[in-house]
C-alpha positions as CSV (number, residue, x, y, z in Angstrom):
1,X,51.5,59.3,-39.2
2,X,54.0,57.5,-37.6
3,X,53.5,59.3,-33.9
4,X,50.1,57.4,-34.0
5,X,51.5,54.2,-33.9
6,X,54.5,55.3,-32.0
7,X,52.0,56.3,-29.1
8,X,49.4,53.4,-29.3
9,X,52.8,50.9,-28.8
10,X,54.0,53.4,-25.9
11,X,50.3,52.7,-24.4
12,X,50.6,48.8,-24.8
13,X,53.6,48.3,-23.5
14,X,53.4,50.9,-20.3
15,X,50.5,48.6,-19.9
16,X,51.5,45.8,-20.2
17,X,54.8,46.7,-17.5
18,X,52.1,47.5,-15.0
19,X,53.1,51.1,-15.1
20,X,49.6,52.9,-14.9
21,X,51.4,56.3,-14.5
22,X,53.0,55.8,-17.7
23,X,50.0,54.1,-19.3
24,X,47.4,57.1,-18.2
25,X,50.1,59.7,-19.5
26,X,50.1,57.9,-23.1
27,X,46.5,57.7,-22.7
28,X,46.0,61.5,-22.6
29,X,48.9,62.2,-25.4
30,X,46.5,60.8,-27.7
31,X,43.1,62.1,-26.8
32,X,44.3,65.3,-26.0
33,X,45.9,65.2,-29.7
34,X,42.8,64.0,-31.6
35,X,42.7,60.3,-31.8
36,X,39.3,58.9,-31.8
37,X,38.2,57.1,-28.5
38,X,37.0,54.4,-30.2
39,X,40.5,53.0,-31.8
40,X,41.9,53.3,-28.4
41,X,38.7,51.0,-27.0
42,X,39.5,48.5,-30.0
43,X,43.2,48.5,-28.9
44,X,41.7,47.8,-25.4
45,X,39.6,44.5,-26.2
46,X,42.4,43.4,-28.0
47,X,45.0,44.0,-25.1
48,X,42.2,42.5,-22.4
49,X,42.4,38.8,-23.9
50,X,46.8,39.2,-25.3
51,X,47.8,40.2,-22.3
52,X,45.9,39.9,-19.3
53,X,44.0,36.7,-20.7
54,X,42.8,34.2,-18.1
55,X,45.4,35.8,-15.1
56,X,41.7,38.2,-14.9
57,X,38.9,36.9,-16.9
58,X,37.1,40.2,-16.7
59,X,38.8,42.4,-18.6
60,X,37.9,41.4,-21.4
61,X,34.4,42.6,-19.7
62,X,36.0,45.8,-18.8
63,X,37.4,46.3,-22.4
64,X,34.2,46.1,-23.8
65,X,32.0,48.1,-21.5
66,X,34.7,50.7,-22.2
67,X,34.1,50.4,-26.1
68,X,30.1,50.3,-25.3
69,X,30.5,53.8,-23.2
70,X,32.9,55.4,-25.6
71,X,30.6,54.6,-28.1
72,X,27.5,55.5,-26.0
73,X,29.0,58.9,-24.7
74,X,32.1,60.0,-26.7
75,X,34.2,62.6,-26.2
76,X,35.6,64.8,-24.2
77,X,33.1,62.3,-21.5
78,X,34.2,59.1,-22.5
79,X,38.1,59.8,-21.6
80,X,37.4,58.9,-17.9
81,X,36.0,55.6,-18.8
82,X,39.4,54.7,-21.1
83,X,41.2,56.4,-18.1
84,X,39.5,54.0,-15.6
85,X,39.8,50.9,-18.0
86,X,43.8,51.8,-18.9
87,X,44.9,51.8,-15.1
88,X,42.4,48.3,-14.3
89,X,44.7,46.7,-17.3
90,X,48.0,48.5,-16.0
91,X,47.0,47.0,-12.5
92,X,45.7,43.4,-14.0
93,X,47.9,40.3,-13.5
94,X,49.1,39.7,-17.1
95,X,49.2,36.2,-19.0
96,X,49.7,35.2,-22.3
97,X,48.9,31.5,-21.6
98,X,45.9,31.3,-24.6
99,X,47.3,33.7,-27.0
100,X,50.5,31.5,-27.0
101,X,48.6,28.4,-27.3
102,X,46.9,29.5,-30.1
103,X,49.1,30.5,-32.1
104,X,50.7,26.9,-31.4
105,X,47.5,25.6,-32.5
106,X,48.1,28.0,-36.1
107,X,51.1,27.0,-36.3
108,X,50.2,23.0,-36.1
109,X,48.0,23.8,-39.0
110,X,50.1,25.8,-41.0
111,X,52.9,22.8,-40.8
112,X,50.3,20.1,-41.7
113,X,50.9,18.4,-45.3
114,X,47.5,17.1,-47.0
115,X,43.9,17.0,-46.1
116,X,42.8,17.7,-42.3
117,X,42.0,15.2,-39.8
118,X,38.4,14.5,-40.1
119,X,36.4,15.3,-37.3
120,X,36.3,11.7,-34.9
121,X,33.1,10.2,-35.5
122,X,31.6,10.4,-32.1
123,X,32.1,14.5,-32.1
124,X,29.9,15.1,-35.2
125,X,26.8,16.0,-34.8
126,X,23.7,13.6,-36.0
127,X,21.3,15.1,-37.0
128,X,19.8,13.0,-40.0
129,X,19.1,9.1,-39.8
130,X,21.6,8.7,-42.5
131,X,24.3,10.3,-40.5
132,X,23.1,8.3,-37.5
133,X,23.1,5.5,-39.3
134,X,26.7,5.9,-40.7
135,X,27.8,6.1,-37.1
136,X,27.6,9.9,-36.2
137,X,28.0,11.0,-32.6
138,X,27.7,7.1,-32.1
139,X,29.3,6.8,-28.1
140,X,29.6,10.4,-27.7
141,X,29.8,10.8,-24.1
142,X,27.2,14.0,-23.0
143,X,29.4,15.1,-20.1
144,X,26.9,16.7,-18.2
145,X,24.5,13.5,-17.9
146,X,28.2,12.1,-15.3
147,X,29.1,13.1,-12.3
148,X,32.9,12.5,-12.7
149,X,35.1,13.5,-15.4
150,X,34.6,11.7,-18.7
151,X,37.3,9.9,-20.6
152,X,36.7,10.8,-23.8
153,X,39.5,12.1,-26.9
154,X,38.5,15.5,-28.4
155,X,40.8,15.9,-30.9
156,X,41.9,13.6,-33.9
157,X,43.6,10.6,-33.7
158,X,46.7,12.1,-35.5
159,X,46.8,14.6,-32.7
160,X,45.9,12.8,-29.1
161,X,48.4,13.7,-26.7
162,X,49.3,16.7,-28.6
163,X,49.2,19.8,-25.7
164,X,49.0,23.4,-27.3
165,X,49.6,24.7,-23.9
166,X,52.8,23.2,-23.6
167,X,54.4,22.8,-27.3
168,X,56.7,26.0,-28.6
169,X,56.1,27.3,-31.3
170,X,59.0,27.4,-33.6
């Protein structure tokens, strides 16, 4: 019932405070009472790229090599791998740098009246003499082929200069 969801928000948060005393006790509560190692792993992959994001790239990688050996193992084995996994996140510098931007980037789209911006012509893809022909991908710059940065605008024309690192959502 409710204690299930009660315990899984106790286990976020403690993570998320960097409390890995508090985040292995919560951790236990609900193995010990039944709940199935994989929906704690889930939890996990989801917490690696909300919370800790790009302050530690891999724990995303941790979150789902501890899904892969809950999976692989189960229980009563698998509880030191969610053990080990909880206390890496509890330690982990936290950011929520691209789970804010993209829900800035949902919220830009949600707020848009009519059609999308198309897709600028140089960014689509050619694959046809038609579409070549009709000016698809025409001066797309391949940025690999320079060896300093390319100017070159990714998004459409009705958004340049629009940063969905910086804007608030509101």
């Amino acid at each position: 019932g409710e204690e299930h969801y009660n315990c899984i928000s106790a286990l976020h948060k403690s993570m998320r405070g960097s409390d890995e005393n508090a985040s292995l006790y919560w951790l236990a509560r609900m193995l010990e009472g039944g709940e199935d190692p994989l929906y704690v792993a889930r939890r996990l992959v989801r917490f690696a790229s909300e919370d800790i994001g790009l302050a530690d790239p891999l724990a995303l990688t941790q979150a789902v090599a501890a899904y892969q050996g809950c999976h692989f193992i189960g229980m009563p084995e698998c509880e030191v791998i969610l053990a080990q996994c909880v206390v890496y996140f509890a330690r982990a510098p936290k950011s929520i740098e691209v789970y804010r931007a993209y829900g800035n980037v949902k919220e830009c789209l949600r707020r848009h009246t009519g059609p999308l911006p198309p897709v600028p012509m140089h960014l689509r893809n050619a694959p046809t003499r038609l579409m070549k022909n009709l000016g698809y991908g025409k001066g797309y710059k391949y940025n690999p082929r320079y060896k300093e940065p390319v100017e070159q605008d990714y998004l459409p024309e009705e958004l340049k200069g629009t940063d969905f690192f910086k804007e608030q959502r509101t």
